[in-house]
N, C-alpha and C positions, 0 to 999 in steps of 0.2 A: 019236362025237367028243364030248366033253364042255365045256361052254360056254367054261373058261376055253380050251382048249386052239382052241375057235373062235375065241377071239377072240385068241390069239395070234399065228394066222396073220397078222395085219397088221403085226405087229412083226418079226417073222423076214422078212417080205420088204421091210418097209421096209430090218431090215438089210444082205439081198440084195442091194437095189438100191446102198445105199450101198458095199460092199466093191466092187461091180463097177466102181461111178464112180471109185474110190480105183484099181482097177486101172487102167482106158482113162488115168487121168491117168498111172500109170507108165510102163505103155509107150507113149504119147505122149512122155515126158519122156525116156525111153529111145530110142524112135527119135528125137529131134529130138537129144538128144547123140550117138549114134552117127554117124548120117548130115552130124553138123554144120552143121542145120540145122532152122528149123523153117517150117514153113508161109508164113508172113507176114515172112521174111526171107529173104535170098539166101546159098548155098552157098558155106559155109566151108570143109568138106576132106568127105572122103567116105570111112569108114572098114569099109562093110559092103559086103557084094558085092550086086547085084542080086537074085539070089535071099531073100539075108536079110534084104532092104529090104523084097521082097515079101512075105515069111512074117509080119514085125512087121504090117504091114498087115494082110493079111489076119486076121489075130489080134485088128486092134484092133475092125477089123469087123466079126467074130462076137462080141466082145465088145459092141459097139453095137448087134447085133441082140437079143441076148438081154438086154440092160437096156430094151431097147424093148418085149419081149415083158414082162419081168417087171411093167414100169413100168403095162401094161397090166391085167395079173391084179392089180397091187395097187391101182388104182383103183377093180375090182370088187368086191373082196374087203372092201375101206375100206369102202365104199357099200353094201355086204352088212350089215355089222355096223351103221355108222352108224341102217340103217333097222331094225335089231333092237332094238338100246338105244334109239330111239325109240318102241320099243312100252313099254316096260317105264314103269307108273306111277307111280313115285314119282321127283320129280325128284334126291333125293339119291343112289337107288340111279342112276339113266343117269348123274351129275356123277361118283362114284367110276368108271364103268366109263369113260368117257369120259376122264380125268385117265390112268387108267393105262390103256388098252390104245387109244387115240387118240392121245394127245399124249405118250405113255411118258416121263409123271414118274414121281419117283422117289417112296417111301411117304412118304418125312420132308415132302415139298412136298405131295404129296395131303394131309398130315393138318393142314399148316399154313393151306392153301388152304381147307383144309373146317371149317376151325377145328375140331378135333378130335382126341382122341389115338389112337395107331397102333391100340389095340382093339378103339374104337369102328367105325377104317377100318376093322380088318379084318373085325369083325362084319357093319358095312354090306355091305363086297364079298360075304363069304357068300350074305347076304338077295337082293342084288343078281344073282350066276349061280343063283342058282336062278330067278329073275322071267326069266334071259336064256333067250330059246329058238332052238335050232341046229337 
């Protein structure tokens, strides 16, 4: 695996975790319209059968387990990297790896933050995964 591609990982499951929460809220939002109701309100009409009450359920719940799970590996995976970029000595080269593959700004905000132009960022990052070690 090669550095940038390690330090990806954090990003692709931070996005994980997010599509997953954007799911549980739909079918949350879906069960609570179908059933015409939700949680912390009283029943309005009842438009699915039992079975299909149970299936969104149970749906939501493996969806709640496995962002539990992922929410997991991405604290590790964070904390992986975080103590990696912390080895690396020069603090401009951790502030560019940090900016993007931490806080996933965008190049324009890294280079205005670093008071510098995209070049030079991209030069730094270079310098930068090479110092990084996976």
């Amino acid at each position: 695996m090669t550095p940038k591609e390690h330090l990806s990982r954090v990003k692709r499951l931070y996005d994980l975790i997010q599509d997953i929460k954007a799911e549980i809220n739909m079918l949350n939002s879906t069960r609570d319209g179908l059933t015409g109701m939700s949680f912390d309100k009283e029943l309005v009409q009842t438009s699915l059968t039992d079975t299909g009450l149970e299936n969104q359920i149970i749906l939501i719940e493996q969806k709640e387990s496995r962002l539990k799970e992922l929410e997991k590996e991405y604290q590790l995976v964070r904390a992986d990297v975080e103590k990696r970029i912390e080895k690396i000595k020069l603090e401009q080269e951790r502030k560019v790896l940090i900016l993007r593959y931490l806080q996933f700004k965008e190049w324009s905000e890294i280079c205005q933050e670093m008071n510098r132009t995209q070049d030079a960022v991209f030069s730094l990052l270079k310098r930068s995964l090479n110092h990084y070690i996976c």
